[in-house]
N, C-alpha and C positions, 0 to 999 in steps of 0.2 A: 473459633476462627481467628486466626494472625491479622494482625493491622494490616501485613501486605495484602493479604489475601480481602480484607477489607475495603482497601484501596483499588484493587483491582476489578472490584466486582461492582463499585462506586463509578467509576471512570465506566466499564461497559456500560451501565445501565444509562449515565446521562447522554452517551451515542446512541442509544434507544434499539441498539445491537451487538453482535457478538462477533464479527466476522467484520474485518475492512482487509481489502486487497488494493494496495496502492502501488500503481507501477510508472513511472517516468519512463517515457521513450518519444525518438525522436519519429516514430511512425506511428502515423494513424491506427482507430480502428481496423481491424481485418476479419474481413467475410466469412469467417471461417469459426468453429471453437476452438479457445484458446487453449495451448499447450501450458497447462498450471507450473510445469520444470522448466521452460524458459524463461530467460530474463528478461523479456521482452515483452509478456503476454498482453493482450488487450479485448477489452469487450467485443465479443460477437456482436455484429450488425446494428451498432449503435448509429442514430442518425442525429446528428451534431445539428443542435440550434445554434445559426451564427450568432456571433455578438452577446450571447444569454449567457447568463449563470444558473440556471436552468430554474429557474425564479419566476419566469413570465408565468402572465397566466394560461392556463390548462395547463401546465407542470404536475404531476401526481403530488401533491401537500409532503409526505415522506420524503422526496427528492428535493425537493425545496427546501426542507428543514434543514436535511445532511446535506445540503449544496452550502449551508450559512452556516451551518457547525463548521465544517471541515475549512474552511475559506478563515474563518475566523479563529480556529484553534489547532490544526492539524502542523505540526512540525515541519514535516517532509512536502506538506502540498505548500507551506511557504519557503523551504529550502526552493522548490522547482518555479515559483513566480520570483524568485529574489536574482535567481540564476537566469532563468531563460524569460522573464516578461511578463506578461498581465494574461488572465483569462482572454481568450477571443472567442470559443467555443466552449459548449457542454452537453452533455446528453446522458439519462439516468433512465432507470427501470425499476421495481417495484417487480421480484419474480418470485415471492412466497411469502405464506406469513403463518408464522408458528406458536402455539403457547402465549399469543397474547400479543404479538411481536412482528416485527414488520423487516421483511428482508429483499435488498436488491442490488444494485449497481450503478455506480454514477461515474463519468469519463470527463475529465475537464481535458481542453488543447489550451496549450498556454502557447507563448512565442517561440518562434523559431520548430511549428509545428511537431511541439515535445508533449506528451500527451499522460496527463498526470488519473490512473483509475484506482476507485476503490470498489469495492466486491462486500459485500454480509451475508452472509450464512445460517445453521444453527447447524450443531449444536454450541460451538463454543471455540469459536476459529479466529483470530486476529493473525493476519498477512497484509504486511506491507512492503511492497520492493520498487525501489529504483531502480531504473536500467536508460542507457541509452546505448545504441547500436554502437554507434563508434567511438565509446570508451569514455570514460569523463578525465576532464584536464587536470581539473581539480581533486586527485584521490582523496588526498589528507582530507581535504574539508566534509568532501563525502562523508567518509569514515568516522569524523567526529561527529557527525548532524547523526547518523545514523547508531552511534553507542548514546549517543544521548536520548533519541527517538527511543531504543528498547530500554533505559532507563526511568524513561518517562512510563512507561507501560506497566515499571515493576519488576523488570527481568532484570536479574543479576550475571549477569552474561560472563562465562570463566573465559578471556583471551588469547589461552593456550592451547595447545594440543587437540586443536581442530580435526574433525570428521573431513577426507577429503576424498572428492568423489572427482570422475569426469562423464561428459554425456555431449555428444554434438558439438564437440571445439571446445565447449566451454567448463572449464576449471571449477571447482567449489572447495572453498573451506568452510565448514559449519560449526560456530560457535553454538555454546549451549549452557544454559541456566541449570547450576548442577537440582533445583525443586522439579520433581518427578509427574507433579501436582499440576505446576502451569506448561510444561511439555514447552515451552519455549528457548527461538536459538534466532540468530542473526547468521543469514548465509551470506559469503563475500564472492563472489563469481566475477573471473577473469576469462576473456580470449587473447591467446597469444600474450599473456603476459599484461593486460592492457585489462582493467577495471570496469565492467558492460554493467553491472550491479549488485545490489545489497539488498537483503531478503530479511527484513525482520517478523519472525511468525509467533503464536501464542495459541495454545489450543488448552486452556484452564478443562 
């Protein structure tokens, strides 16, 4: 095994998972299940404790834990509190547990009702995306928080000659780690020319 591959497999297990799905948007929850190709997507029928970091007591322990991992180490959930505000809301679920291993979903609402979710899985899925609906101001910064988030992950992400797709308005160019092994890529999705999000994914 390669020290990368070392490294990667070190960082999954101290998240105590395989799979994070993180998505910034300026809208809530939606009733509905999520369309995983938008950049927008959000936890089905999450009900938001005000004011929590989903910490109180009766919290599922799991959700509690990965509510104080990610708040205290996650890149991209401190890019979306540095940008839009402090926690005001949270809501997590615990929806399978496999091999030993414990998997679910946690929604933070940060200010200006922008709403930061992560997702776990198995067998072996890391997804993290930014979006917000009406574009971000700031591209550049975006884009560097985001080469450096799948840096940090291990991906070596090639910045040229991107896969480009369209679906519903919205534009993709998909970067890609040319390691066949960790299957990871950073997608950049534009509407109208205008920046809605960035998709960092990893399926080792």
């Amino acid at each position: 095994m390669s020290t990368r591959d070392k490294g990667m497999g070190s960082m999954l297990r101290r998240l105590g998972a395989v799979t994070i799905w993180c998505v910034i948007s300026a809208a809530g929850p939606a009733p509905m299940a999520p369309d995983r190709d938008a950049p927008g997507a959000v936890i089905s029928g999450f009900r938001f404790h005000s004011g929590s970091q989903c910490e109180e007591e009766g919290s599922d322990p799991w959700v509690r834990q990965l509510s104080s991992d990610l708040l205290a180490r996650d890149g991209l959930l401190s890019f979306a509190l540095s940008e839009f505000g402090p926690v005001v809301a949270c809501a997590g679920e615990v929806t399978q547990r496999f091999d030993g291993r414990t998997f679910g979903q946690i929604a933070f609402e940060v200010g200006g009702g922008v709403t930061v979710e992560f997702e776990t899985m198995p067998p072996a899925v890391w997804t993290a995306t930014v979006s917000h609906p009406n574009g971000f101001v700031e591209e550049t910064r975006l884009l560097e928080v985001a080469r450096s988030y799948a840096a940090g992950l291990g991906l070596q992400v090639v910045w040229d000659g991107p896969e480009r797709s369209s679906r519903e308005g919205v534009d993709r160019e998909q970067y890609w780690d040319p390691d066949p092994g960790l299957n990871g890529s950073v997608t950049v999705m534009r509407r109208q020319g205008v920046l809605v999000a960035i998709r960092v994914s990893m399926a080792p």
